[in-house]
N, C-alpha and C positions, 0 to 999 in steps of 0.2 A: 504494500500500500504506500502510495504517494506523501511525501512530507507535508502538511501544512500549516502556517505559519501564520499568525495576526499580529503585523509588524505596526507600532504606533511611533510618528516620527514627530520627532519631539523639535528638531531643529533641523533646517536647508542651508548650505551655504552652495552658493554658484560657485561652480566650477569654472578659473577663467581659459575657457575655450571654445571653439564654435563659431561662427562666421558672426554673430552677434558679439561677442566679447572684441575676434579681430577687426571687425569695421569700428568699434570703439578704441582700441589701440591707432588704426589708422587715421583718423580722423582728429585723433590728439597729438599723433606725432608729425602729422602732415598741416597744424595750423600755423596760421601763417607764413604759410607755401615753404614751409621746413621739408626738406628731401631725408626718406625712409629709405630702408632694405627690409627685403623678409626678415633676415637675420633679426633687426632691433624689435621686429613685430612679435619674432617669438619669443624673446627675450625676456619678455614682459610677459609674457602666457603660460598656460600651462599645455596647452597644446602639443599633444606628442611627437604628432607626426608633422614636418619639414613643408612637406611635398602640398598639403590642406594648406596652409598659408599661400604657398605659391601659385596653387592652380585658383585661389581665389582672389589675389591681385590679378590672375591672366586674365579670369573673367570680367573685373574691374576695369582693367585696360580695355579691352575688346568695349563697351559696353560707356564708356569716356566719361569712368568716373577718376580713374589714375592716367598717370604716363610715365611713361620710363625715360629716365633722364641721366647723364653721364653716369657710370661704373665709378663704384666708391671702393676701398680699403673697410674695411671692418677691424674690428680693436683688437683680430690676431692675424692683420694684417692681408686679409686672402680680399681678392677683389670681388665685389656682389654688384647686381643692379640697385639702382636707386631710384626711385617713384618722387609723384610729386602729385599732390591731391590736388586734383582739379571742382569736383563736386563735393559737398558735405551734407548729404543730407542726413538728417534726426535716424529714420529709421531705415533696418541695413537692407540696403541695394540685394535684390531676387534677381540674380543674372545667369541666365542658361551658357552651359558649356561654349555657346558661339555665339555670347554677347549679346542677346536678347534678354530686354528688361520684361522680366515677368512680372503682373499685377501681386501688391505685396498682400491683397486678400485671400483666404484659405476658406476652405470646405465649412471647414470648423467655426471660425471668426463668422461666417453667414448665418450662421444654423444659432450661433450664442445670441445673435443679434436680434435673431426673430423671438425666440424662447425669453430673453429677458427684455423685451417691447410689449409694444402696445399687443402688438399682433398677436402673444405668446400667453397671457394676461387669462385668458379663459381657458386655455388648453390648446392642446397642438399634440398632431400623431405624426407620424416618420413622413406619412403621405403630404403633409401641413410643411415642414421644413424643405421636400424635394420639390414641394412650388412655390413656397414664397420666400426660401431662404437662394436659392438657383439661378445667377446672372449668367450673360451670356458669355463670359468668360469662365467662369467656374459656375458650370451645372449641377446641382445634388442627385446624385445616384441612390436610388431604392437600399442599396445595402451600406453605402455611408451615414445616410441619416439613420439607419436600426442601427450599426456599429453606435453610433457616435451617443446614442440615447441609452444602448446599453452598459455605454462605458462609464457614465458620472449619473446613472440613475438613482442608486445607494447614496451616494452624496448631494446629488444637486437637485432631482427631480421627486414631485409627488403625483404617483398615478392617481387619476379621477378616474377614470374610467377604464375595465380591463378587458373590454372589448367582445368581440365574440366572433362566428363563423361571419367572412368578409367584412367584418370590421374591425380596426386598430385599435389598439389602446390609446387611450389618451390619457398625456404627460402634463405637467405644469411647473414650474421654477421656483423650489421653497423659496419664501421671502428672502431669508435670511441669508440663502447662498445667492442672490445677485448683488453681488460683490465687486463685480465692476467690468469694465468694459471688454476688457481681452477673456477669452475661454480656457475656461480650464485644458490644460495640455497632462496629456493620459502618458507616463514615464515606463520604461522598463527599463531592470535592472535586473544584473548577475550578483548574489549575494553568495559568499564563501558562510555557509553553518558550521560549526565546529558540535557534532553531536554530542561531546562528552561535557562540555561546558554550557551547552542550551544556549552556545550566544553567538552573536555572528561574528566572525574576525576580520577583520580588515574596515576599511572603509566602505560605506554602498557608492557609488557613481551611478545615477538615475540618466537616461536621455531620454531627451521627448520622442514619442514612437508617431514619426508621419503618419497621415491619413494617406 
């Protein structure tokens, strides 16, 4: 039989890494048109891997939020390229492998916005968020909006209604979990159990699991 577990998390600290932490390293070391390298980007991070920095300034370049500007030395002397921030916006630049800006709304951010609105207010079923949460850029799929209602139901939702043959359940937003404008983001994580001590060792590291 399978382990399980009811883990209650007392405290979060962000991990500084992720394309969100690096466009906040970029964006401070690139003000006032100061010239960066990956190198100083990771420096400042916790970011393991080299190569996620770099293939996300390429994307940056491609897409004319950075540019690459004379080849520098670095403080063990090895020469790197040097960038130079030309955009800054607030929130981090969504750029496809070949420099295409992607709209920085998600599946999820639609479907929070109907659920804790007006719209949401008397109840809403999966069929309710795949038409009114559903722009012509990001359309809601029949199994994204069940996914997404099954994930934060226990925490965020109160069924009114449990439906029956051809008809959905209908969900509603406890008061007290509209909380505020961004959606809950649903985490997975690899936790090390030590069975002899009933406690987990090491650190947990959480990421957000895409839709």
């Amino acid at each position: 039989m399978a382990l399980v577990l009811k883990l209650t998390v007392t405290k979060a600290e962000p991990v500084l890494r992720g394309q969100e932490h690096v466009w906040r390293v970029i964006r401070t070391l690139g003000a006032d048109d100061r010239h960066f390298s990956a190198g100083q980007v990771v420096s400042v991070s916790q970011e393991p891997h080299f190569g996620a920095v770099t293939t996300f300034l390429r994307r940056l370049m491609l897409a004319g939020f950075v540019e690459r500007v004379e080849a520098g030395r670095s403080t063990n002397g090895r020469l790197e390229n040097r960038y130079r921030l030309l955009r800054s916006p607030e929130q981090t630049p969504r750029v496809s492998r070949d420099g295409a800006i992607e709209r920085p709304t998600s599946a999820r951010q639609q479907m929070w916005n109907i659920m804790r609105g007006a719209a949401g207010r008397s109840g809403f079923t999966y069929l309710d968020l795949m038409v009114l949460a559903s722009t012509e850029h990001v359309p809601i799929a029949a199994n994204t909006a069940k996914s997404f209602i099954q994930e934060i139901k226990a925490a965020y939702l109160l069924q009114i209604d449990h439906g029956g043959p051809g008809r959905p359940a209908t969900w509603r937003l406890r008061p007290a979990r509209n909380t505020g404008p961004l959606p809950p983001m649903v985490l997975r994580a690899k936790i090390v159990f030590d069975q002899n001590t009933a406690g987990i060792a090491g650190d947990v590291i959480a990421e957000e699991e895409l839709a």
